[in-house]
N, CA, C and O atoms as a GROMACS GRO file, in nm:
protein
  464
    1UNK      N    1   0.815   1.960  -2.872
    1UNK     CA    2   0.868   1.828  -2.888
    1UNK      C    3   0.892   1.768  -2.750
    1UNK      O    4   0.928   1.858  -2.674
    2UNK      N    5   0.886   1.655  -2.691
    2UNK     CA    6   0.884   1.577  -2.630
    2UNK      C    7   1.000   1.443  -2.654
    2UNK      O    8   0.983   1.358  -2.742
    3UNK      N    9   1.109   1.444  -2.567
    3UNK     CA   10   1.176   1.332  -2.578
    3UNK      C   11   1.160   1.234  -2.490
    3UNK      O   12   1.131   1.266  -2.375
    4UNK      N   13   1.172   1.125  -2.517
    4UNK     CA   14   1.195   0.972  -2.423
    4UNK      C   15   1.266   0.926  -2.419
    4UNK      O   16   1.310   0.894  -2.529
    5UNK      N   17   1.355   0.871  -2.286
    5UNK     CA   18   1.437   0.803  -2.233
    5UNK      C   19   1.429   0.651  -2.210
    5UNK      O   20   1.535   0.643  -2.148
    6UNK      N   21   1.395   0.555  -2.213
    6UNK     CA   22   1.377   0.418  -2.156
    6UNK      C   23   1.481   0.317  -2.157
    6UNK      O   24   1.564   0.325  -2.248
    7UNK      N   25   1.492   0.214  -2.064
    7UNK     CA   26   1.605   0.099  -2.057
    7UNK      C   27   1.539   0.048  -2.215
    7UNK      O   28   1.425   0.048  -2.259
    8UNK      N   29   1.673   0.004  -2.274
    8UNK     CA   30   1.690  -0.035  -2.339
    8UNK      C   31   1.596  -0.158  -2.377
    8UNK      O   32   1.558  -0.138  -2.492
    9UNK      N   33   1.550  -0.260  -2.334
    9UNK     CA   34   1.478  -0.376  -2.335
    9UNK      C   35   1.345  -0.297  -2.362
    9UNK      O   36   1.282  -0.345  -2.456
   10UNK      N   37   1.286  -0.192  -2.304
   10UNK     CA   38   1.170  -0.145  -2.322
   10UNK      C   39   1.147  -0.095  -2.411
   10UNK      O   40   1.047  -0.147  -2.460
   11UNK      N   41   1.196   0.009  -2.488
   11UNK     CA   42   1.239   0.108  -2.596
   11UNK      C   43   1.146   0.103  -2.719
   11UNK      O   44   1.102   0.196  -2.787
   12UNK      N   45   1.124  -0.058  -2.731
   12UNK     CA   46   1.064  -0.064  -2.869
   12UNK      C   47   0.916  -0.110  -2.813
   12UNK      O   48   0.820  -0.093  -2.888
   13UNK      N   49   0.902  -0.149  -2.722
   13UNK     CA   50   0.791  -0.147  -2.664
   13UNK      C   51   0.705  -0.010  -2.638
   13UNK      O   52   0.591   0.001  -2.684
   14UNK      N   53   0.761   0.081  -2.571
   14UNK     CA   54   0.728   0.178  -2.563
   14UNK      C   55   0.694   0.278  -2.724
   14UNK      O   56   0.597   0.348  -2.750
   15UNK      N   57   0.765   0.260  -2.772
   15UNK     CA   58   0.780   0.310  -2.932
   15UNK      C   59   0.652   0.238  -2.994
   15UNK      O   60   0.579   0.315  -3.056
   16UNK      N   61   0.611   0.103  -2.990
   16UNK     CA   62   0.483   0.051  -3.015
   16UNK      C   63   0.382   0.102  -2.967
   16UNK      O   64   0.304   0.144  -3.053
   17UNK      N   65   0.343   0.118  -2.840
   17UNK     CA   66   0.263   0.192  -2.766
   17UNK      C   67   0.194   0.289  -2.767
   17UNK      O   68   0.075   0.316  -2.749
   18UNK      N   69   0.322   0.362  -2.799
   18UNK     CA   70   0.242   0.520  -2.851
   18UNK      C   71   0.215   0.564  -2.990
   18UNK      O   72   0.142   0.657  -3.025
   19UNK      N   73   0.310   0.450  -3.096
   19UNK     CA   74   0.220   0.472  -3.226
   19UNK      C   75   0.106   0.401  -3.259
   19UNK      O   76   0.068   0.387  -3.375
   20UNK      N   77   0.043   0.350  -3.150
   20UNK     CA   78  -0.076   0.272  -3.147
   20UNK      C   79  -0.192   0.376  -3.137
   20UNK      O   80  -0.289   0.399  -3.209
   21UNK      N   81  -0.145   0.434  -3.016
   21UNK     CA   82  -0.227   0.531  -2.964
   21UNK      C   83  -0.345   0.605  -3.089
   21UNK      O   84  -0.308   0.684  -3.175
   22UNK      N   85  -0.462   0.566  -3.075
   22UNK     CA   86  -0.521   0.622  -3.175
   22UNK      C   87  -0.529   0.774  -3.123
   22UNK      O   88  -0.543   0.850  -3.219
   23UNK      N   89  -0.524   0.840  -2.999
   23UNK     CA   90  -0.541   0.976  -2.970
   23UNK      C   91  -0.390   1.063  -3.076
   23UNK      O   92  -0.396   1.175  -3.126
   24UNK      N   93  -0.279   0.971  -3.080
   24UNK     CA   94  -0.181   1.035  -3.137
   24UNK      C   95  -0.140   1.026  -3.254
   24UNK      O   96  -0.025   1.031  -3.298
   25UNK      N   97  -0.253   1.010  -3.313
   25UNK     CA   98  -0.188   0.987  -3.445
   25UNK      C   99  -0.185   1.070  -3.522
   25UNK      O  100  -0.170   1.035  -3.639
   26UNK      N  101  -0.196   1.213  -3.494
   26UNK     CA  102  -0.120   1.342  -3.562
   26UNK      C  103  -0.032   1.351  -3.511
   26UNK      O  104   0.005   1.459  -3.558
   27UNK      N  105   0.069   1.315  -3.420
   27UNK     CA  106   0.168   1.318  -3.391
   27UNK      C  107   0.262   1.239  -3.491
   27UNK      O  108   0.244   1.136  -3.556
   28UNK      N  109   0.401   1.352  -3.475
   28UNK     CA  110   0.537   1.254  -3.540
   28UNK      C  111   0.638   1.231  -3.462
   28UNK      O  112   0.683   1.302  -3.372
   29UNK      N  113   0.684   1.095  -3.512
   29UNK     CA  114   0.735   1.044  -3.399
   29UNK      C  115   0.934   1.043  -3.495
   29UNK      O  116   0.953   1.060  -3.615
   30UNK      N  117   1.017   1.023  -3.411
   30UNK     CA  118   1.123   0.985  -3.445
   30UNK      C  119   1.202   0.922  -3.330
   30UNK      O  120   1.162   0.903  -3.215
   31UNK      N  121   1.336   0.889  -3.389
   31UNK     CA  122   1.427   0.861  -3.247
   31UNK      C  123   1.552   0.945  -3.276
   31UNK      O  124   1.578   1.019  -3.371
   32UNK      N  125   1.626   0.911  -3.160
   32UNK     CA  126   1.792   0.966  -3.193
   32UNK      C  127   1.873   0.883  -3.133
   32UNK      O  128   1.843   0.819  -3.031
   33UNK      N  129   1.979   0.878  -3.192
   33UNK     CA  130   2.077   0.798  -3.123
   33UNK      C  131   2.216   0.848  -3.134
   33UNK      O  132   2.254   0.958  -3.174
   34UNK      N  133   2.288   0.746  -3.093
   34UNK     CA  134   2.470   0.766  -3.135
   34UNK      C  135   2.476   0.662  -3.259
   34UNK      O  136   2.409   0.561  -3.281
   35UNK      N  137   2.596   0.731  -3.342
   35UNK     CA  138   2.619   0.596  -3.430
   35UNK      C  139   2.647   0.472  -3.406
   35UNK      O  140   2.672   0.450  -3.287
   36UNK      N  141   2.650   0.396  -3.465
   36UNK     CA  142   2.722   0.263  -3.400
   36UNK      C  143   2.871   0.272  -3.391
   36UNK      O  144   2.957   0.337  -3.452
   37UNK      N  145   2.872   0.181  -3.288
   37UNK     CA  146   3.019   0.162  -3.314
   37UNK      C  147   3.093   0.063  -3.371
   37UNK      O  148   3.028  -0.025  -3.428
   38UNK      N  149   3.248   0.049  -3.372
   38UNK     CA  150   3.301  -0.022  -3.492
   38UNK      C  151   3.294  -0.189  -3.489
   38UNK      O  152   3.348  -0.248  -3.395
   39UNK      N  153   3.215  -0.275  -3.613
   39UNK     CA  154   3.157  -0.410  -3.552
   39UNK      C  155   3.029  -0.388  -3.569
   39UNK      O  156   2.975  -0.474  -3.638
   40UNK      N  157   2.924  -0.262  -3.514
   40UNK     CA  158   2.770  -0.310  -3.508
   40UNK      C  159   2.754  -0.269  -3.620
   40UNK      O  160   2.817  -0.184  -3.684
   41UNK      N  161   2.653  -0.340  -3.651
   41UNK     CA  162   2.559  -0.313  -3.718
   41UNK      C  163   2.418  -0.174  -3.718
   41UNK      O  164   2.397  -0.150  -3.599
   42UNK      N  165   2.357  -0.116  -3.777
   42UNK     CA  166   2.230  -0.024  -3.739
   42UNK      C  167   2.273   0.086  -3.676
   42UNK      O  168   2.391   0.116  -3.661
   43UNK      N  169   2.150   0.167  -3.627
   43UNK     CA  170   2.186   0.296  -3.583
   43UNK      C  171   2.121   0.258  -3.423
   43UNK      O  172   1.999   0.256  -3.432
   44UNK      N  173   2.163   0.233  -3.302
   44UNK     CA  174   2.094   0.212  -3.198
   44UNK      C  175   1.980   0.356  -3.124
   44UNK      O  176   2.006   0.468  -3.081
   45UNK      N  177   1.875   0.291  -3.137
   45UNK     CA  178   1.793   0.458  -3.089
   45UNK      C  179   1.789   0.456  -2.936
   45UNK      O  180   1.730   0.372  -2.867
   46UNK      N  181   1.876   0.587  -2.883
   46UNK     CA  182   1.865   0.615  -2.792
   46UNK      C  183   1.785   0.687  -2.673
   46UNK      O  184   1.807   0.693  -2.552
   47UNK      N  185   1.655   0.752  -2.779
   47UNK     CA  186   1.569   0.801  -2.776
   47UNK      C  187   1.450   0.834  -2.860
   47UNK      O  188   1.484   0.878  -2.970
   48UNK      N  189   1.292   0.824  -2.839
   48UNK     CA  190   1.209   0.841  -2.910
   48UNK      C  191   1.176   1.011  -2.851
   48UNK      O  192   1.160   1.055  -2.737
   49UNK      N  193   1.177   1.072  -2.978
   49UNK     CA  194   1.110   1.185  -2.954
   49UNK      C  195   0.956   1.210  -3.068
   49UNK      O  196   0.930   1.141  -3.167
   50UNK      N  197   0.874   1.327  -3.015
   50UNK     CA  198   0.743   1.294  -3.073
   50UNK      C  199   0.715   1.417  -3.066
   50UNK      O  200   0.722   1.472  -2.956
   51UNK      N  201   0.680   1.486  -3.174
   51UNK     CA  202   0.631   1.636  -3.182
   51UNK      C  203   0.508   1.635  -3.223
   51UNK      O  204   0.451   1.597  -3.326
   52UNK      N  205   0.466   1.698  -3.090
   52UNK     CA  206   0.291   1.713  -3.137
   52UNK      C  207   0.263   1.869  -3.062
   52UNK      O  208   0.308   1.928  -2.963
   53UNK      N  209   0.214   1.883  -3.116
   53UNK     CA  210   0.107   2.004  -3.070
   53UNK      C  211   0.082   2.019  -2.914
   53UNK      O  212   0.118   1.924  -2.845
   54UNK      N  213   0.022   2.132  -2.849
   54UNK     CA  214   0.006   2.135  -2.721
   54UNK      C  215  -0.132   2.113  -2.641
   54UNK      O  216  -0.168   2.145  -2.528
   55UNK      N  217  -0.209   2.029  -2.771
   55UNK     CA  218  -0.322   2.000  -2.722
   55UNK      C  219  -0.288   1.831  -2.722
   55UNK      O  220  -0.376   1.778  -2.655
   56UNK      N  221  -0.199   1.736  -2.769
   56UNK     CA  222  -0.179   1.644  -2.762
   56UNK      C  223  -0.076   1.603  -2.664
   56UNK      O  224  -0.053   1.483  -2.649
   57UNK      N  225  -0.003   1.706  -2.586
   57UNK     CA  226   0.074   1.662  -2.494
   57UNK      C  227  -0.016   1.595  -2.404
   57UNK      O  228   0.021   1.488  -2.356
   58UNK      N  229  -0.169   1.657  -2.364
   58UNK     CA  230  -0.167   1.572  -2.244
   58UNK      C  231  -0.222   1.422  -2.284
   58UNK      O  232  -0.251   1.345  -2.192
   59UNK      N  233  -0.235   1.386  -2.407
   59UNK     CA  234  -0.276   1.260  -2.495
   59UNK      C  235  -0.124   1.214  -2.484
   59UNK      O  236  -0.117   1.092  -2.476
   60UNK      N  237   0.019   1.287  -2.483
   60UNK     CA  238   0.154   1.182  -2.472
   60UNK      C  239   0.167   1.139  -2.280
   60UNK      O  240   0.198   1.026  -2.242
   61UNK      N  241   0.138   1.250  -2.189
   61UNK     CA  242   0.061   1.214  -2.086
   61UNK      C  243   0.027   1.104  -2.024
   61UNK      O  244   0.083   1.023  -1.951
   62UNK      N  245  -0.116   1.124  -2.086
   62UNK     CA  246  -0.144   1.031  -2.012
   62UNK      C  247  -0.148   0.869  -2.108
   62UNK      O  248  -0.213   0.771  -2.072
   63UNK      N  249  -0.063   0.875  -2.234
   63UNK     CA  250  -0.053   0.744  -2.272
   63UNK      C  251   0.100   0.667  -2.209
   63UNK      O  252   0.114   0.545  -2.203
   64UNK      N  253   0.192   0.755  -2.170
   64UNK     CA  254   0.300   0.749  -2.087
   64UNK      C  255   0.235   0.670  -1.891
   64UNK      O  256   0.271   0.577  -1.819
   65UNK      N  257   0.170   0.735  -1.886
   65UNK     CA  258   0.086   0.719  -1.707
   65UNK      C  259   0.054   0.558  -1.778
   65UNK      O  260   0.131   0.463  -1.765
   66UNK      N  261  -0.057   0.555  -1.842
   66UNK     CA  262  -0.127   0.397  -1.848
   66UNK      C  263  -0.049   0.295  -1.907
   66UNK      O  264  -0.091   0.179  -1.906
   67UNK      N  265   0.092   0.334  -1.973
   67UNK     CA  266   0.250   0.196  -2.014
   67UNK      C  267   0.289   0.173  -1.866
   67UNK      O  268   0.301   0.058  -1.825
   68UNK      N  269   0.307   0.271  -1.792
   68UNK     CA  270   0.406   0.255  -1.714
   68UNK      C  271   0.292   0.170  -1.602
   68UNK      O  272   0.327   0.082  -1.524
   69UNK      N  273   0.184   0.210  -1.614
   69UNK     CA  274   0.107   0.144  -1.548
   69UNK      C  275   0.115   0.031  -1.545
   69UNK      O  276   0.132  -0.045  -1.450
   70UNK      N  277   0.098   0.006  -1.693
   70UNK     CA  278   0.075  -0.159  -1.700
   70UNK      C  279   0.261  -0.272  -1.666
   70UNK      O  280   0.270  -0.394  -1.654
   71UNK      N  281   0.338  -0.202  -1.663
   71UNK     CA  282   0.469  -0.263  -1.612
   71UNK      C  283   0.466  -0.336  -1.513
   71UNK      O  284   0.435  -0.297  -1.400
   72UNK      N  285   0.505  -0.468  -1.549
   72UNK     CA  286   0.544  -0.567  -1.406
   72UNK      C  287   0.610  -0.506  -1.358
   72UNK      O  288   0.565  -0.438  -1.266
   73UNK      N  289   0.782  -0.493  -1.397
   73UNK     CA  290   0.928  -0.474  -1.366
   73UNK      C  291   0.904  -0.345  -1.334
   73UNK      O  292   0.809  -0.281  -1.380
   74UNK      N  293   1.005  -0.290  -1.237
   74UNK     CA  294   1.028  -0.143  -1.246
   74UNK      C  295   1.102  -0.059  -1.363
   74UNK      O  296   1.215  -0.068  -1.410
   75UNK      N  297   1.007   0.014  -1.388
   75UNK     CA  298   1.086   0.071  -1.551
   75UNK      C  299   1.068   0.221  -1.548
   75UNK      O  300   0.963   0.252  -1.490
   76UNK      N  301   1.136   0.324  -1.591
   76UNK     CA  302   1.160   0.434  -1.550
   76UNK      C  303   1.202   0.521  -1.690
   76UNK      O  304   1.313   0.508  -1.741
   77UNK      N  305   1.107   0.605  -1.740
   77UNK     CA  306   1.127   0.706  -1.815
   77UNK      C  307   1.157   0.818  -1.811
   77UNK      O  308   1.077   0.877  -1.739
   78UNK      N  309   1.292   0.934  -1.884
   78UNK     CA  310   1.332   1.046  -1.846
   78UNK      C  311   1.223   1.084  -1.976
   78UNK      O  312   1.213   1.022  -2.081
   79UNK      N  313   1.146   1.204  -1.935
   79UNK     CA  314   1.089   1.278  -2.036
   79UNK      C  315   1.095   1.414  -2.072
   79UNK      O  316   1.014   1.467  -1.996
   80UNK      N  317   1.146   1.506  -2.146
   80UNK     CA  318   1.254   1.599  -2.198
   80UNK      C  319   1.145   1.688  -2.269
   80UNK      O  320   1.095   1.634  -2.368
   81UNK      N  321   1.100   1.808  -2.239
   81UNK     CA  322   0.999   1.899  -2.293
   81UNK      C  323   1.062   2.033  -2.263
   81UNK      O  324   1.084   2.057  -2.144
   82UNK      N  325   1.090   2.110  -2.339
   82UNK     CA  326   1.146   2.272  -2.334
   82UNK      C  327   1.243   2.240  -2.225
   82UNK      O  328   1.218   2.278  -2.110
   83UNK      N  329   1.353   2.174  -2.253
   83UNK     CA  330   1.430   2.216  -2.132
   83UNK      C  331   1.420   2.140  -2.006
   83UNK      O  332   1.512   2.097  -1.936
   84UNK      N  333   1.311   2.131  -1.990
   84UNK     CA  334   1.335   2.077  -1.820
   84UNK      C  335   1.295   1.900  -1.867
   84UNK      O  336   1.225   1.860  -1.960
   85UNK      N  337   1.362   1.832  -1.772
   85UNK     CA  338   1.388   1.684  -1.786
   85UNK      C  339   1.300   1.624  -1.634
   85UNK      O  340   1.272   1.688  -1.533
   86UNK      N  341   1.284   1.531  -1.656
   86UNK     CA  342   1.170   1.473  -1.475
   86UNK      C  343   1.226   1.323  -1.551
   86UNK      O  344   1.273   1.318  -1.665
   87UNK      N  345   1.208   1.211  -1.461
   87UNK     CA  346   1.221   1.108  -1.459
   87UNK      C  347   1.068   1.055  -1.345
   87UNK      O  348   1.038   1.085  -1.230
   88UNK      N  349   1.006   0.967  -1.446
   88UNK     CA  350   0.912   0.880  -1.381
   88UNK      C  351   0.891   0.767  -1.405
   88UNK      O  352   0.897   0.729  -1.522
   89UNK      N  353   0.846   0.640  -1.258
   89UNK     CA  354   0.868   0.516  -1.292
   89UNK      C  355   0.754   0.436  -1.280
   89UNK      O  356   0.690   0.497  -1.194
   90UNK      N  357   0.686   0.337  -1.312
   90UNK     CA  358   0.620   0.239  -1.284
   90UNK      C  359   0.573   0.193  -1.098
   90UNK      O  360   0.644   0.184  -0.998
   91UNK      N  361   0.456   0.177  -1.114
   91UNK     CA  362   0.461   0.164  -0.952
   91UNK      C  363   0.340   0.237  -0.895
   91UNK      O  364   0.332   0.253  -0.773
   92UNK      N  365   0.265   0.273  -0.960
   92UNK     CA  366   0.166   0.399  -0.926
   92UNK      C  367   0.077   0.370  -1.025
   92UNK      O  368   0.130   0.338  -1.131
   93UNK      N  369  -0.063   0.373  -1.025
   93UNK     CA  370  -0.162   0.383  -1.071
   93UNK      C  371  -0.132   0.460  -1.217
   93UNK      O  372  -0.045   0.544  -1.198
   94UNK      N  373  -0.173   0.458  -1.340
   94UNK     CA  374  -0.173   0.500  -1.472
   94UNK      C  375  -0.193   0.677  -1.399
   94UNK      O  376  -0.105   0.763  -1.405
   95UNK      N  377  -0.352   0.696  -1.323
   95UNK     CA  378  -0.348   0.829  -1.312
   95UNK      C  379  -0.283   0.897  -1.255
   95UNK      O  380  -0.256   1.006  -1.306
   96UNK      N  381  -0.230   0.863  -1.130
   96UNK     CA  382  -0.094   0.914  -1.048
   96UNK      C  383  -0.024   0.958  -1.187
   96UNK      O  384  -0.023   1.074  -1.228
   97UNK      N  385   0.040   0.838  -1.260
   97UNK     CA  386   0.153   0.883  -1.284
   97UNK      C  387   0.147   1.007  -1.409
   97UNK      O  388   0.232   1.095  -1.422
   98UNK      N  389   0.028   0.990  -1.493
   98UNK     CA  390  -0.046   1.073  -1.540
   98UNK      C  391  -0.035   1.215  -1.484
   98UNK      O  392   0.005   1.296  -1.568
   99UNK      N  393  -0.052   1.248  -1.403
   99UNK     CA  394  -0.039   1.369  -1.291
   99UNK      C  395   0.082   1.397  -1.285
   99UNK      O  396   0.139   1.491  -1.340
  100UNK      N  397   0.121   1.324  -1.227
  100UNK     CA  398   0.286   1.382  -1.206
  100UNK      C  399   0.348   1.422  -1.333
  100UNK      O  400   0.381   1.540  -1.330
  101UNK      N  401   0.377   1.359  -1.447
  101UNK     CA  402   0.408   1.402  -1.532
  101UNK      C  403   0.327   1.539  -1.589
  101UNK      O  404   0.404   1.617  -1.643
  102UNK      N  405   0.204   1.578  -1.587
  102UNK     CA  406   0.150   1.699  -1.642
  102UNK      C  407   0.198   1.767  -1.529
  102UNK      O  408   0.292   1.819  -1.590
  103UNK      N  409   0.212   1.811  -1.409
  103UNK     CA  410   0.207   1.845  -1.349
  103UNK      C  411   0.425   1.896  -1.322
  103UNK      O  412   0.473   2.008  -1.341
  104UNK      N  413   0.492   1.788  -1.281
  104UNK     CA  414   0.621   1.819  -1.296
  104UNK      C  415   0.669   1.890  -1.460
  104UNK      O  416   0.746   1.986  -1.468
  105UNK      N  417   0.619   1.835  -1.558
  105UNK     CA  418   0.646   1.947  -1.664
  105UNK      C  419   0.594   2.068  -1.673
  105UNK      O  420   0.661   2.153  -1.732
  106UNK      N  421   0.470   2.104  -1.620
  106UNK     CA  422   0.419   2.241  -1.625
  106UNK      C  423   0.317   2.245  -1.736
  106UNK      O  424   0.266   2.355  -1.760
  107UNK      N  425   0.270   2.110  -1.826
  107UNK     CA  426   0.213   2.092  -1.914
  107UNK      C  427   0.061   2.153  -1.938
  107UNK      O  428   0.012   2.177  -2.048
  108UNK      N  429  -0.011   2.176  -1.790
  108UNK     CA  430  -0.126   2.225  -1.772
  108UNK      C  431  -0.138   2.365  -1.824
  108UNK      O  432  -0.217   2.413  -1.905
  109UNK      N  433  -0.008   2.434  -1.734
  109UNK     CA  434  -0.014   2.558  -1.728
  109UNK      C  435   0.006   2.593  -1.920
  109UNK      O  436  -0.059   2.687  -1.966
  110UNK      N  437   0.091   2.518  -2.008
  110UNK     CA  438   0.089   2.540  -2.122
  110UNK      C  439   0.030   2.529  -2.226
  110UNK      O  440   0.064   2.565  -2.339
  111UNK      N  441  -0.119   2.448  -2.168
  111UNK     CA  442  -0.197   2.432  -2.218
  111UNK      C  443  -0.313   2.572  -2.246
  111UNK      O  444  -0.384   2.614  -2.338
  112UNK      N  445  -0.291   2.596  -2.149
  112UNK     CA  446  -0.414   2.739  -2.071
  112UNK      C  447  -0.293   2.839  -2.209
  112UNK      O  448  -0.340   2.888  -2.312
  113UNK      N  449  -0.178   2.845  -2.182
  113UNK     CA  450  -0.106   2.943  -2.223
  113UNK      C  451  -0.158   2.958  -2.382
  113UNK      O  452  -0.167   3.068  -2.436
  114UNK      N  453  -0.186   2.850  -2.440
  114UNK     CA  454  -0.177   2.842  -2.616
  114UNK      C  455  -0.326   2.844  -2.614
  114UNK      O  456  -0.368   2.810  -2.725
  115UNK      N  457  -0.428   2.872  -2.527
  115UNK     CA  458  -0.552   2.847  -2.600
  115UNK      C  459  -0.604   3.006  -2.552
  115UNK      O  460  -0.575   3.063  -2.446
  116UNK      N  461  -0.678   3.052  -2.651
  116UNK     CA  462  -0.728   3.189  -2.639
  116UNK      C  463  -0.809   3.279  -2.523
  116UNK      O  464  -0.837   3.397  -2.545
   0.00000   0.00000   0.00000
């Protein structure tokens, strides 16, 4: 499983994005949040998480690299896989950021790990 972090304004943008993704669409997606508090309305999602398989991580990857790509504003995602957390932002080429993320999660190496 794979969690996402994003400013708030982005959130549902990002959440569009990747259920677009025709590479991910065996993937399931959810969010999490806190309840509301007293007065709101809804459940505010504080996070999209997305469980897919370990041949589709690098399809969450690099569909993460080419959003952030396309960002005017500086916008900055924490992304949450077994434990270890990385934060990456907008500002860098889709493949850069593509990289860094397979690469700061260890995603490559877990790829090699699950295939025979």
């Amino acid at each position: 499983m794979v969690t996402l972090q994003v400013e708030e304004q982005s959130h549902q943008d990002l959440s569009d994005w990747l259920r677009k993704e025709p590479l991910l669409s065996s993937a399931r997606f959810g969010t999490t949040g806190a309840p509301p508090r007293p007065g709101e309305m809804g459940w505010p999602a504080d996070a999209l998480q997305i469980v897919a398989n370990a041949d589709l991580l690098t399809a969450v990857a690099t569909t993460l690299g080419v959003w952030l790509g396309t960002r005017v504003r500086r916008t900055k995602i924490k992304i949450t896989h077994k434990g270890r957390t990385i934060e990456v932002e907008s500002g860098k080429n889709a493949e850069a950021i593509t990289r860094e993320i397979l690469d700061r999660l260890d995603l490559l190496d877990e790829l090699d790990e699950d295939r025979p």
